[in-house]
N, C-alpha and C positions, 0 to 999 in steps of 0.2 A: 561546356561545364557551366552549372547555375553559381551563384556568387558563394551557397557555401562548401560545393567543391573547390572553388577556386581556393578560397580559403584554407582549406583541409591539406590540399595538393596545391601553394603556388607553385609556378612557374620564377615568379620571381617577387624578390620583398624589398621593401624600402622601410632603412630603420630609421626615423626619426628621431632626432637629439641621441644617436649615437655619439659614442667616448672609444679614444684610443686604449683607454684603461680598465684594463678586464676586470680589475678589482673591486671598477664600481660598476653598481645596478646598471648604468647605460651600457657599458662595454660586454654585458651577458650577451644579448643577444646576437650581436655579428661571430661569438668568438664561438655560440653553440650551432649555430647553423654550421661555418665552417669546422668545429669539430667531430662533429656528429656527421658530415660527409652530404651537406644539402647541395646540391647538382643545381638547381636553378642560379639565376641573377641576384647577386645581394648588394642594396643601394644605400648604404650609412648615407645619412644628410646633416652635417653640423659645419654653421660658415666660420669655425673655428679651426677645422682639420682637410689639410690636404690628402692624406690618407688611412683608413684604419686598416688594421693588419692585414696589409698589402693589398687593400682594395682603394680604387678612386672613391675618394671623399667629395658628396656633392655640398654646393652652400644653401638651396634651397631642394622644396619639391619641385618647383616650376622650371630647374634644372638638368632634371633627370631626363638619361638618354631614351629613357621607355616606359611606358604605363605599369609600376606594379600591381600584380594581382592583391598584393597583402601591403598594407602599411602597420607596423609598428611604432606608435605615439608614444613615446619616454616624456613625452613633455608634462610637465605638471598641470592642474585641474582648469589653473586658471586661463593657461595656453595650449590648454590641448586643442580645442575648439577650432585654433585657427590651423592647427596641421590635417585638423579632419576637413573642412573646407575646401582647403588643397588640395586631397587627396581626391576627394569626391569630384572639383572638376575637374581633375585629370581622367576619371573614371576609372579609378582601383576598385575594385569588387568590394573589399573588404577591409575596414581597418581596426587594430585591437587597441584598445585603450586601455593604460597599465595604471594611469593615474589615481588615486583614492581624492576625498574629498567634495561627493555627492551627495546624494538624496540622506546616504549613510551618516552626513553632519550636520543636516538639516534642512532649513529654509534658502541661503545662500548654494550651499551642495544644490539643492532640487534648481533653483534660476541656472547654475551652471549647466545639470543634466538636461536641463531645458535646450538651453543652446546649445550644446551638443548634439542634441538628436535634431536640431533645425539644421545645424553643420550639415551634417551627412546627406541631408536628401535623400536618395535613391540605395546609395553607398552604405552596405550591412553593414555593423558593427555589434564588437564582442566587448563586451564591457558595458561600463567603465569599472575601476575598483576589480580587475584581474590578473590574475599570472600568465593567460595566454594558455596557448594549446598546443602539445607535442602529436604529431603522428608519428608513433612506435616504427608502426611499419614501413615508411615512407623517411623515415630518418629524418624527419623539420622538426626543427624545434625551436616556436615561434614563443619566445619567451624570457623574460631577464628574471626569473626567479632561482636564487640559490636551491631551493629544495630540486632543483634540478642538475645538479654537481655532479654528474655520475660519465665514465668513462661508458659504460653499454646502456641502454636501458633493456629491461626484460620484455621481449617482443611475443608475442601471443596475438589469443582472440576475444579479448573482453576488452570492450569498449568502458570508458569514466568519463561520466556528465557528471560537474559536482558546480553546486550554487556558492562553494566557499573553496578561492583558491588554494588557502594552506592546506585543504583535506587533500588534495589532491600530491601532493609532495610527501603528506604522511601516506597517500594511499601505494604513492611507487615505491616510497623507501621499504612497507610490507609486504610488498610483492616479490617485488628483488629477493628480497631474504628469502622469498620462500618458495622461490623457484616458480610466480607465477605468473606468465606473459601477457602483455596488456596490447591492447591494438591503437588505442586514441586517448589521450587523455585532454578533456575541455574546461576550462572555468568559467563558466557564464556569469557568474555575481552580480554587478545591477541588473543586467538584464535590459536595457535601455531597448534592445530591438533583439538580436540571437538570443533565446532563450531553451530551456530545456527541451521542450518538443521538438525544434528544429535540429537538433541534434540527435534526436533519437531518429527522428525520420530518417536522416542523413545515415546513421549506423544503420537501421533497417536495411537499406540498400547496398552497405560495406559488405564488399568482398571477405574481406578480412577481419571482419567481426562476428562472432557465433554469440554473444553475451555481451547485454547493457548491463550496466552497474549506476546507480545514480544516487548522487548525496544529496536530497533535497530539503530545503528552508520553507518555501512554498511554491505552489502549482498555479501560477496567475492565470493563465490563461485557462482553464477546464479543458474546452469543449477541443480546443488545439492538442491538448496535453491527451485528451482519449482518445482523437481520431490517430497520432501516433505513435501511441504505447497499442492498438488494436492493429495498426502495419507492423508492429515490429511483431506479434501475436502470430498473424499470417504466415510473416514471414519465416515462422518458423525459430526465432530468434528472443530466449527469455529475457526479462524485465527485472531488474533486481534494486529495489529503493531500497534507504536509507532515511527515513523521514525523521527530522529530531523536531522537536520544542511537544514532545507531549505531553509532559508537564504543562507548559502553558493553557493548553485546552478546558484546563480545568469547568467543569459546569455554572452555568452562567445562570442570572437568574431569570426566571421566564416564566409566562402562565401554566404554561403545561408541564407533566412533569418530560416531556420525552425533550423539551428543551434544555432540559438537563442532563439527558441522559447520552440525547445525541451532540456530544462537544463536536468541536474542530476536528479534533484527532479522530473521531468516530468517521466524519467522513472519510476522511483520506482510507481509511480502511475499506470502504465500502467502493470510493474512488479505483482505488488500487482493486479491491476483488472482482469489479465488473472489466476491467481491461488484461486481466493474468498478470499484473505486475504483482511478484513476488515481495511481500515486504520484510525486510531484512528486522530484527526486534534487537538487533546490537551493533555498533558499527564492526568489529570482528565480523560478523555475521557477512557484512560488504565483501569480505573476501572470501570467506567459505563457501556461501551458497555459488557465486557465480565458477568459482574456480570446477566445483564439480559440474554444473550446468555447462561447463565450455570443451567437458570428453565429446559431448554429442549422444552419451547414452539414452539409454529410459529406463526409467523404473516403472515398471507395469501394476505393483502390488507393495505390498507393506511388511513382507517375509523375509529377513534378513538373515546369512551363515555369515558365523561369526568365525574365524578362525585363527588360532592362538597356539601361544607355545609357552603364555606366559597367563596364569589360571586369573591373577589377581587383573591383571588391562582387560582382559578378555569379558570379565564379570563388570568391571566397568562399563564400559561398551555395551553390556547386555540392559543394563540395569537404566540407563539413559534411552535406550532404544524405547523400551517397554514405557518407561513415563509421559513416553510421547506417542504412544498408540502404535509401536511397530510391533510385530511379531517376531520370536527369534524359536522357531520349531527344530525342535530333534532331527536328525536325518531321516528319509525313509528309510525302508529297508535297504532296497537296490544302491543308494548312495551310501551309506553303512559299510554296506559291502565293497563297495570301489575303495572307500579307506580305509578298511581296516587290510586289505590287500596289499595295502601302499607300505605298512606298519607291520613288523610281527612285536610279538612280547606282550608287556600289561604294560607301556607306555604310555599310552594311549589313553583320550575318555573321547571313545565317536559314538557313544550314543545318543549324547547330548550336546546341547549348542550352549555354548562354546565350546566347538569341536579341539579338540585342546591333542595335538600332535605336536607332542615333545621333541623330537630332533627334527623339526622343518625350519627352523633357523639356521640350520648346521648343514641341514642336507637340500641344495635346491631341487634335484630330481625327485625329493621329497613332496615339498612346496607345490612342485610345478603336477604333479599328480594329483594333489589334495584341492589344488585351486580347481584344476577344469573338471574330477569330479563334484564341486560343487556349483560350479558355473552350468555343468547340464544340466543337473538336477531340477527336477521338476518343482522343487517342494522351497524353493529360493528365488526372489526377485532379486535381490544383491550381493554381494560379498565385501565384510568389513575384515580384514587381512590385519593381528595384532603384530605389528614388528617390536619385537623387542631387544633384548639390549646384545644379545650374539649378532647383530646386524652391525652393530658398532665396528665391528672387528673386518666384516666383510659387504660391505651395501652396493657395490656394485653387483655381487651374484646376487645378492634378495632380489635390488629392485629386477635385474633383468631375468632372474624368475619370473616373478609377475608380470612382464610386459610381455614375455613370451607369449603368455596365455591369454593375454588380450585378444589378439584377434578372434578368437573363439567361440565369442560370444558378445552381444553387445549390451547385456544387464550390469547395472554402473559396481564398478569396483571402488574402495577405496581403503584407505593406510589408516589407522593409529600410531604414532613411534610414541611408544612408550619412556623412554627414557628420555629425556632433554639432551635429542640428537636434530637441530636444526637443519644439516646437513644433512642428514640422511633422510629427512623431510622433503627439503627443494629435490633431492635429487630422482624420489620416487614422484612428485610431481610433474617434473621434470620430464621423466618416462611415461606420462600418462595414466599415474596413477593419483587423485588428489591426496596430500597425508596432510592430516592434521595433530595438532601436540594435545587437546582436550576430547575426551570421550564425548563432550555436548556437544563440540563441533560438527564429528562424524554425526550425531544425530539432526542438526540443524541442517546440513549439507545434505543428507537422504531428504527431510523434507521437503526444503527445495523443490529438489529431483519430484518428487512425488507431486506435490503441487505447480508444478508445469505439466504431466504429462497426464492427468486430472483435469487442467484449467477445461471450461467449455465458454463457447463464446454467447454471450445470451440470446434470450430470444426474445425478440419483440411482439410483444401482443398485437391479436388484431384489432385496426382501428373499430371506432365504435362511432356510433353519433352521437353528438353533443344531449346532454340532458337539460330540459330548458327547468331550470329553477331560479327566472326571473320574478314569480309570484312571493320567494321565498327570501329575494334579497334586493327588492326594489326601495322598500322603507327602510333601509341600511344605506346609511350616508358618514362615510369620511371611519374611521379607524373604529371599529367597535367590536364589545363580544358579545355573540349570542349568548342567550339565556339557556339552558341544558332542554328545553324543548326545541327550540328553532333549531342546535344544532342536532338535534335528533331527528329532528323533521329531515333538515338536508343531509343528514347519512340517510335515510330508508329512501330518498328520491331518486338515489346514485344503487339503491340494491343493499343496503345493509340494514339486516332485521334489529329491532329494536325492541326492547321490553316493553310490555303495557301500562301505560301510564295516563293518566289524568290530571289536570291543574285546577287547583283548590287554591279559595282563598279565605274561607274559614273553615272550624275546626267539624262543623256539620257538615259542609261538602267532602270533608277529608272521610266522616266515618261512611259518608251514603258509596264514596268513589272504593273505601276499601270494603266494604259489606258486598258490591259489585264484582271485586273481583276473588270473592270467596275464599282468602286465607290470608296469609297472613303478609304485609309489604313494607313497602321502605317511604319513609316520608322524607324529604329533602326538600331546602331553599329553593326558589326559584329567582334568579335575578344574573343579570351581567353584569354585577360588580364585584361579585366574589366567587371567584373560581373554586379554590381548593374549599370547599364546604365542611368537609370533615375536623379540616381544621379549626374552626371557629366553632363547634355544632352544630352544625347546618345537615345532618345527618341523621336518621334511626330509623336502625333496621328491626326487622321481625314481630312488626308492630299487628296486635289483631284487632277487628273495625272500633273493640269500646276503650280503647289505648289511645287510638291515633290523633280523636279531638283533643285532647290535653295535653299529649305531646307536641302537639301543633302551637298551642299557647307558651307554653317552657320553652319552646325552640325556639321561637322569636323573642323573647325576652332574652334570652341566652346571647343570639346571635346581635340583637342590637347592645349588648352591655359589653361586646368584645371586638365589635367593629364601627359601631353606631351607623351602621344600617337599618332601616324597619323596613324589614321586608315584608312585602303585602301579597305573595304570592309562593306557591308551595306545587309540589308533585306528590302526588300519590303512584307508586308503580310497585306492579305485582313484582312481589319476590323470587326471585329466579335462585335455582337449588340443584347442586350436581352436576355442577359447571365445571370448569378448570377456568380461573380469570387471566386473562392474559392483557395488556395494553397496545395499542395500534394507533400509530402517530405521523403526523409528516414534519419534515424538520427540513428551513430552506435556510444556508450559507453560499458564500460565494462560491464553492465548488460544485451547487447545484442542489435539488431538493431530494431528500432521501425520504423513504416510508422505512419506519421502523419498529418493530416485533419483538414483544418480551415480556417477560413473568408480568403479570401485572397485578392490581389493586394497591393500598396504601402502600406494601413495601417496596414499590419498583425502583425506586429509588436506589434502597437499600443493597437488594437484591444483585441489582444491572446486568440482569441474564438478559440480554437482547442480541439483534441481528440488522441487518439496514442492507438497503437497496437505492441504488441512485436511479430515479426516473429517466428515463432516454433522452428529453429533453425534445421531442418531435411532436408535442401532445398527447403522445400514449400511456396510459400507467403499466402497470407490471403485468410480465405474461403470467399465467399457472403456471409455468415449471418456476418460474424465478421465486411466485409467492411457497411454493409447494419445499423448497431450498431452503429459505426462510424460516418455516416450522421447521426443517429437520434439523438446523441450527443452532436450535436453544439446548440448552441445559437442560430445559424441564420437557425438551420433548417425548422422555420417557411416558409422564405423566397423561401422556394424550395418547400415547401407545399401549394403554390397559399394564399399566407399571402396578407391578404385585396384587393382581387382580382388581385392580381400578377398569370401567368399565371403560372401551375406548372411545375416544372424540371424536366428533363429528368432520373431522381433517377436513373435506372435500367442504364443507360449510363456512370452514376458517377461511381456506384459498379462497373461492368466490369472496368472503367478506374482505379479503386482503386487497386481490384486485379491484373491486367495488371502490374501494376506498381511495385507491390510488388511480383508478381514473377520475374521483374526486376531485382529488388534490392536480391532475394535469389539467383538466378543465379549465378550474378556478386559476391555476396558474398564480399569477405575481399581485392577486386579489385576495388569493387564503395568505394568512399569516402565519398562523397555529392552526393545527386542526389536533383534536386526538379521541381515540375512546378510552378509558380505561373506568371498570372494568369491560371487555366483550368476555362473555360467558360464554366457552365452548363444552356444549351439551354431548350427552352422550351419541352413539352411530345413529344418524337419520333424522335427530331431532333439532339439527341446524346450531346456530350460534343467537347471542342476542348482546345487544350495543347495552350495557345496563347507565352508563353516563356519558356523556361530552361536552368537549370544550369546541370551540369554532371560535377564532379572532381573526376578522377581514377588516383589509387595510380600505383606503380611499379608491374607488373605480377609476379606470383608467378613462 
């Protein structure tokens, strides 16, 4: 076994600064291992006790009859150091560090985590600043945390990675309640060395685990954290985060607008979409989506039978379905007909959905005809089963109606209990049926379901050859921004068409450059010191050739009285008309450099209809299909699909410009800073796209 098997599964554990006293913090740990029924070696070490509850008490680790595979440190921040030391030359796999008092308090906290992870050497550790980790399955429970007070714990197939160990004590106390079995629960919180990815890897290969669940702070490591959450993909085994502080992310300030547009939080979206990690948008959400992800079903479609005995839950459930893009159709005929067989009288409403069969609470023979005529039915991806309050009376016959019919089919089923019947909730879970107490639940839970069995794994573009645009960024030294030519120069070098333009530096080469290009164009500043142009008036459109000298004079006047710039140079570029403007940008944080796609012109801001994609990170930019996913993305991609007779976009001219771009931005790598176009004009079918402005900011050559 590798160190964090051992850990997972010791053999045998050494509780450091153990207590005779179960009532304090030290004394948890020997009293849950023994309560909980741990089969291995347990070694309490305190040179104050000859023995704790009926085990030898050792006075040192250098005393111990055997090598644990696990040490547990009770000892506080300042002396934990030297139990890990210990621990390490004796060669223990593993040891948890429970102590707070690190990097989390400061300058002092970080000199100590320092020493700590110098302690260890070779010797993994979980922590510091943790509750430790139960395996459900394996009945250890390596931990002195009260939130763990419990006579059973709920044993199942969802594995718990959580960055903060209190969520983890609210997340078993939620389960339990509600009848939903967990496989591993882990607290990694500093994170000094075991971190999240190492534990999802570890669950990827659990026996006993069907479903990750994970509470995450942040994702330190990337390129660890996607090679992991992509084995657990493989393996067949969904991903379900939990990310908070999006608040925080808020938009920052930045030259381009996609700097603002792509925060923090954007990433991890885009992080989380390219590896199939499901991301949770509530902590509830933490428990819904994985519990139904852990039947093992699929949902193939977005066609939902609702079935009810109770009009008003039923309509509920319908009405939350539909908000979220599910379908709830009528019966066919042929299924129609199977229930209304099941039913005589006017009891009954099967011609629509919410198939609403009045005594199926009362009658399970009822029930159990009505479920697997709609479990065949061709015309259904799932079944949401309304339990209502006649279940009260009798919930052992409901649920095991329904579990009857389970094997019949393997399209995901799942409960509403309508009344505030928690019990009757765990207990149809319980049987294999997920029940939840909110109609949004059921609908967050089918999503899920849908988006794992949806996910696809990307595709990497084919390599390309380097493009040499040493010509274009040789006289570029140390941090600068191009001027909206140069950075137009190096988009068309990489393949991205650009509008026709010329640079003028009085107001006669501006009418000779727009009389050239025969109608009517846009006059704009030319300088790298002032990015956003419009805002200053650095802008005017629709100019025709005996306009544009005297505009050319106003606008420097203008633009020097509100920035005190005199700018000495200008563009003349032909008017581009019957576009759709969209923005195209690359955006680099620690989780890696994303391209990102959206409404664009002055309100993208506004708007924030966009899409983002994380670069592979191999030098490649984005394949076609990923750029091709992207447009269908947006909000406005109606608008590119001939919406209400709108003629359609040149699509196949966006993707080429998209990937263009982002092999751009791989190239240049950790040299581009900012890149962005906004506006690129997508023209109508055949007549390509056109880059109408950019921004470029490269940092210092490597």
């Amino acid at each position: 076994m590798n160190a964090i098997s051992r850990l997972l599964n010791p053999r045998s554990v050494a509780v450091i600064g153990a207590s005779a006293d179960v009532k304090k913090t030290a004394g948890r740990p020997v009293a849950y291992l023994r309560k909980h029924g741990y089969a291995g070696d347990i070694y309490p070490v305190n040179p104050r006790a000859d023995h704790i509850d009926g085990l030898r008490c050792y006075p040192d680790i250098a005393s111990l009859p055997g090598v644990p595979d696990v040490g547990i440190v009770l000892l506080g921040a300042e002396r934990a150091h030297v139990a890990v030391r210990e621990l390490a030359q004796r060669g223990t796999a593993a040891a948890i560090v429970l102590a707070s008092g690190y990097t989390e308090v400061g300058a002092e906290g970080a000199r100590r985590q320092a020493e700590l992870i110098e302690a260890a050497g070779d010797m993994r550790l979980l922590g510091p600043n943790t509750i430790g980790l139960v395996n459900l399955t394996g009945n250890i429970v390596l931990s002195a945390s009260g939130a763990l007070e419990m006579d059973h714990f709920p044993v199942g197939s969802i594995g718990v990675v959580s960055q903060s160990g209190g969520i983890l004590g609210a997340l078993l106390s939620r389960a339990a309640a509600r009848g939903i079995g967990l496989s591993k629960l882990i607290s990694t919180s500093n994170e000094v060395d075991l971190e999240l990815a190492d534990f999802i890897d570890y669950l990827a290969d659990d026996e006993a685990t069907k479903v990750i669940a994970l509470y995450v702070e942040s994702v330190r490591h990337p390129e660890k954290f996607r090679a992991a959450a992509l084995k657990a993909a493989r393996a067949g085994k969904p991903v379900v985060a939990f990310k908070i502080g999006r608040s925080e992310a808020g938009a920052k300030a930045a030259v381009s607008h996609t700097g603002a547009l792509a925060g923090a939080d954007s990433m991890y979206d885009a992080l989380f979409k390219e590896v199939g990690v499901i991301r949770a948008q509530s902590f509830g959400d933490l428990l819904d989506i994985p519990v139904a992800l852990a039947t093992g079903r699929t949902l193939r479609g977005n066609r939902v039978a609702i079935l009810t005995s109770t009009g008003g839950a039923g309509t509920l459930v319908s009405d939350s379905l539909g908000v979220s893009g599910f379908d709830t159709p009528a019966p066919d005929a042929e299924t129609a007909a199977r229930l209304r067989a099941l039913q005589t009288g006017d009891h009954a409403a099967l011609d629509r959905n919410p198939i609403d069969v009045t005594l199926a609470g009362l009658q399970p023979d009822l029930l159990r005809g009505a479920i697997r005529a709609l479990l065949a039915s061709p015309s259904y991806d799932a079944l949401a089963i309304i339990v209502g309050s006649s279940s009260l009376a009798m919930p052992e016959l409901m649920a095991g109606a329904i579990q009857d019919c389970l094997p019949e089919s393997d399209k995901p089923v799942i409960a509403f209990v309508s009344p505030h019947a928690p019990a009757v909730a765990a207990l149809l879970t319980q049987r294999g049926v997920p029940a939840f107490a909110a109609a949004e639940s059921c609908t967050v839970a089918l999503a899920g379901m849908l988006h794992h069995a949806q996910w696809k794994a990307p595709t990497l573009a084919d390599a390309v050859a380097p493009v040499d645009v040493t010509d274009l960024l040789s006289g570029v030294s140390g941090e600068a921004s191009l001027d909206e030519a140069q950075a137009k120069q190096l988009f068309a070098r990489f393949g991205v068409p650009c509008a026709g333009e010329t640079v003028v530096v009085s107001p006669a080469e501006a009418e000779r450059a727009a009389q050239a290009y025969g109608g009517r164009v846009v006059l704009k500043i030319l300088t790298g010191e002032i990015t956003h142009k419009s805002d200053v008036g650095g802008v005017a459109v629709n100019l025709t050739p005996d306009l544009v000298g005297a505009r050319l004079t106003a606008m420097k006047d203008e633009v020097h009285g509100k920035t005190g710039v005199m700018v000495q140079r200008f563009l003349v570029q032909e008017m581009v008309a019957g576009g759709t403007e969209l923005i195209l940008g690359m955006h680099r944080d620690p989780l890696g450099t994303a391209i990102l796609l959206g409404m664009g012109g002055i309100t993208a801001e506004l708007f924030k209809d966009t899409t983002m994609r994380l670069l592979p990170g191999d030098g490649r930019g984005l394949s076609r299909d990923d750029a091709l996913e992207m447009v269908h993305e947006l909000k406005t991609w109606p608008l590119l699909d001939g919406f209400r007779g709108r003629p359609k976009a040149d699509v196949p001219a966006l993707v080429q410009a998209i990937v263009a771009f982002s092999q751009m931005t791989a190239q240049l790598g950790e040299r581009l800073v900012e890149a962005e176009i906004n506006p690129v004009f997508v023209l109508p079918e055949g007549k390509g796209v056109r880059a109408a402005d950019g921004v470029v900011v490269l940092g210092a050559a490597a």
